[in-house]
Phi, psi and omega in degrees: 000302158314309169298352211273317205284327192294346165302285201300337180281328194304296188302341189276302171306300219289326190299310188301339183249359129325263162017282169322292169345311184266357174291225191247157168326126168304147172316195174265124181293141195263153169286139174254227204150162150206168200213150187180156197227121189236135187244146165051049186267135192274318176239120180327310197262089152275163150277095147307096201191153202280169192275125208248124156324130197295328191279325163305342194267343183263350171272000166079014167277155197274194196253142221271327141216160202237148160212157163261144203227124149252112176295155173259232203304302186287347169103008184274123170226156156228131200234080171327151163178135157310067185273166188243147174315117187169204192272149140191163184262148160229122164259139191210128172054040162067046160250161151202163203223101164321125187223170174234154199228109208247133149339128177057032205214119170264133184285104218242154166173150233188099168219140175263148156339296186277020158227069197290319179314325156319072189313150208255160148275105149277166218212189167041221194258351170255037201265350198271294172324337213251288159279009174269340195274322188296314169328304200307307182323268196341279207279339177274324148312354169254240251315303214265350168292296177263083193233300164335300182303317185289338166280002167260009168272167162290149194314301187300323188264001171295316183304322197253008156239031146272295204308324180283311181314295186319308202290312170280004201244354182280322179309297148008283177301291185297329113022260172309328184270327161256024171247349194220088179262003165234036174293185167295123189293341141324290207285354181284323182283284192318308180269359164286330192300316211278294192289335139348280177279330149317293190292327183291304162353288193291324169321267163332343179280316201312320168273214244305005193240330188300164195262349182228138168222038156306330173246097187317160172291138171286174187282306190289343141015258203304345173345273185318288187284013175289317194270001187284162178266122167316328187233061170247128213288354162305334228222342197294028185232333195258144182285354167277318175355273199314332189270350194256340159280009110333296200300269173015294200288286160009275159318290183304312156295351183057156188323163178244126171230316205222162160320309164308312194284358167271297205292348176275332186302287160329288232267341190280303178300307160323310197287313163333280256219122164213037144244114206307317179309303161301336144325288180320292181301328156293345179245341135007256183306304159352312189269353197251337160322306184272348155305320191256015185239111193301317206291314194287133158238309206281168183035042181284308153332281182285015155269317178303277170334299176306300150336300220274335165316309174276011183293085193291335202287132149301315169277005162274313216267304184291335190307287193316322205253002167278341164303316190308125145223136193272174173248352181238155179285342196251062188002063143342138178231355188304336151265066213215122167241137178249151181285152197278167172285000000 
């Protein structure tokens, strides 16, 4: 059932960019930007800035751009700027929103501070991408506020508010795509891939987060994510992917405790994975596991050294081990806290 819709939204973009193609010339791309009258806001000084690649975040790089933005009296800013097509947050009073950002296309929005729950009056040509990311927030903070209660359920009812959720944000999707057929062919792939992989995520969590595991998990479970692509290249940018193949291996391989349980991890992980960035990104994370877990004393040292050997990217591997901060000079690992992200 997932894959069948997440299919049919796929053929619903590729057919609109068909479509698109043959139609009459696009305007002259315009500079773009963004402008917005923030009502009651405490602090003056927002932040603007793009949505950071999962693999940049674990190589320890900033965000690709960045800008500080000051409103004035009224809460008005207007901010011409080059942006290139993509994600990006506007952060304001320790809130922040996600929006996408089209070539020649302005981000326009009317909002109070003190109402993050509140959809803003969006405006311009980025106003249909715009209340669609905010619906998307909205409904994915009410899933992950009782996403603790949903692990105390049994499989069949974990199963049927994932399944309403997954139901409502593609009905959404689809939705957006046949009212607005000349957005970006980006941003239609990236967020059917996003509702996708959320939701598969949240699959894969479910046998390690529930609170009762007396009644192994069934086979039909699994149903939905078996057939997904591990290495899909499609995907390589987007941060639910990374979060749902972390669950995945997680899941399927079970905990690092011991030496066996690293090399079953490798060997696991191998079989899988046959793009190194994803690779890279699972062991990583492993490695930053095992690092913060108080419980690992013996061979602590050589899960870590091994994980991080096999890291192929070089600036994951100094990221990682400039994190290791040791209590000894001699990288001691029995006392190792990595810093969080």
């Amino acid at each position: 059932m997932l894959n069948s819709l997440f299919s049919r939204i796929i053929l619903a973009v590729l057919i609109i960019g068909i479509t698109s193609c043959s139609s009459s010339p696009k305007e002259k791309p315009v500079k773009n930007g963004v402008d917005a009258e923030i009502h009651n806001l405490q602090d003056s000084t927002l932040l603007f800035y793009s949505l950071m690649h999962p693999i940049d975040i674990i190589k320890g790089k900033g965000p690709t751009f960045s800008k500080e933005i000051t409103v004035d009296s009224n809460g008005i800013f207007v901010e011409p700027m080059d942006l290139t097509e993509g994600y990006y947050f506007l952060e304001y009073d320790h809130n922040k929103q996600l929006y996408f950002i089209q070539n020649g296309k302005r981000l326009s929005l009317d909002f109070d501070a003190q109402k993050p729950s509140e959809k803003p009056d969006f405006s311009g040509k980025l106003k249909y991408e715009s209340r669609y990311l905010f619906d998307r927030h909205m409904a994915h903070a009410g899933f992950i506020a009782n996403e603790s209660k949903y692990y105390t359920y049994n499989e069949d009812d974990y199963l049927e508010v994932v399944n309403q959720l997954r139901g409502k944000m593609d009905t959404m999707l689809v939705m957006y795509i046949a009212n607005h057929p000349t957005g970006s062919q980006h941003f239609m792939q990236q967020e059917a891939l996003t509702n996708l992989y959320f939701m598969a995520s949240y699959l894969e969590a479910y046998p390690i987060m529930r609170t009762s595991n007396e009644i192994p998990i069934s086979k039909h479970f699994y149903t939905s994510t078996e057939s997904l692509n591990l290495n899909d290249t499609n995907a390589l940018s987007n941060p639910q992917f990374y979060e749902f193949i972390k669950n995945y291996v997680q899941n399927r391989a079970g905990q690092i405790k011991t030496k066996a349980d690293v090399y079953r991890h490798i060997q696991f992980t191998d079989s899988l994975f046959t793009i190194d960035q994803y690779k890279d990104y699972i062991r990583f994370h492993e490695a930053k596991s095992i690092a913060q877990d108080s419980t690992i004393v013996d061979d602590k040292n050589w899960m870590l050294d091994t994980l991080q050997s096999l890291i192929s990217d070089n600036e994951i591997q100094q990221f990682l081990y400039k994190n290791i901060v040791n209590d000894t000079s001699q990288r001691n690992f029995n006392n190792v806290i990595l810093e969080d992200q």
